[in-house]
N, C-alpha and C positions, 0 to 999 in steps of 0.2 A: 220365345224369341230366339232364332237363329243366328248365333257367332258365327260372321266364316273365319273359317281358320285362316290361320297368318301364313303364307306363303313358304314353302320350303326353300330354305338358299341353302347352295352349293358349296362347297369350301371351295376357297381360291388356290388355295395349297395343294389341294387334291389335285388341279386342274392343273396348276403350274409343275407337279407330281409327272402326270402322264405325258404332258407336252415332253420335258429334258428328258422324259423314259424312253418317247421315241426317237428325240433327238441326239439322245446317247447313241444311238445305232446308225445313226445317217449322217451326223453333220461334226456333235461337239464330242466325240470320246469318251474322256476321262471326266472334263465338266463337267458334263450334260447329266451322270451316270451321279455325280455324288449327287446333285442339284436335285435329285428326281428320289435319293433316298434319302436325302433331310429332309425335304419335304412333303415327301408320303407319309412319314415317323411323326411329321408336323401333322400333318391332315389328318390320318388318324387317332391324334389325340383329341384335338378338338373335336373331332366329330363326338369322340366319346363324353367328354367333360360336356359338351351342350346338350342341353335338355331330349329326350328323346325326341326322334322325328325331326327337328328342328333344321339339323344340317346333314346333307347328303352329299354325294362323293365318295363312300366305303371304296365302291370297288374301284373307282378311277382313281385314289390312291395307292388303294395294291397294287392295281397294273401298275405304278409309278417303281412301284419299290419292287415288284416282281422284274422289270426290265431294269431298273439302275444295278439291283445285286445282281442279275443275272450276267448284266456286261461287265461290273466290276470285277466276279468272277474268271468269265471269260481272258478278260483282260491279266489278273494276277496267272493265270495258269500259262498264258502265250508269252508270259513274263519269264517265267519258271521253264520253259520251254526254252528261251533264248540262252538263260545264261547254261542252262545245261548244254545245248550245243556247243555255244561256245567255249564250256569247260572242257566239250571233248575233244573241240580243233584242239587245244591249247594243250590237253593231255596227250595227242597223238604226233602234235610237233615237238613235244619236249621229248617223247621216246623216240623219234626219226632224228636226234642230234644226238 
């Protein structure tokens, strides 16, 4: 007697992972970027704690957390970038006084 097998479901987390990943780049910034690495770190724990096979989404979590760190990244370094300019206007008007 043939069992079919129960149907593979997706993590929702995964899905909701990649969506804020890409929409960290396009619409919501800094949101969009944490929303998509909580919730890849979410998606792929469940995927792991459930039984094997059961739920899928590996990689459309990672793309989640490969694009939210990639632009959090991004983001801290254009950070780092501003206040150093700024420290140098502010060093090169205090030596022109």
């Amino acid at each position: 007697m043939n069992v079919p097998a129960s149907p593979r479901q997706t993590s929702t987390m995964a899905v909701i992972s990649l969506i804020f990943g890409v929409l960290s780049w396009c619409v919501l910034p800094f949101i969009g970027a944490v929303v998509a690495v909580v919730c890849g770190h979410s998606a792929r724990s469940e995927i792991r704690r459930a039984p094997p096979g059961s739920i899928e989404g590996d990689g459309m979590a990672l793309a989640g957390l490969i694009l939210g760190w990639a632009h959090l990244a991004l983001l801290i370094l254009l950070v780092f970038i501003l206040f150093m300019f700024l420290g140098g206007l502010a060093f090169f008007a205090h030596l022109a006084h």
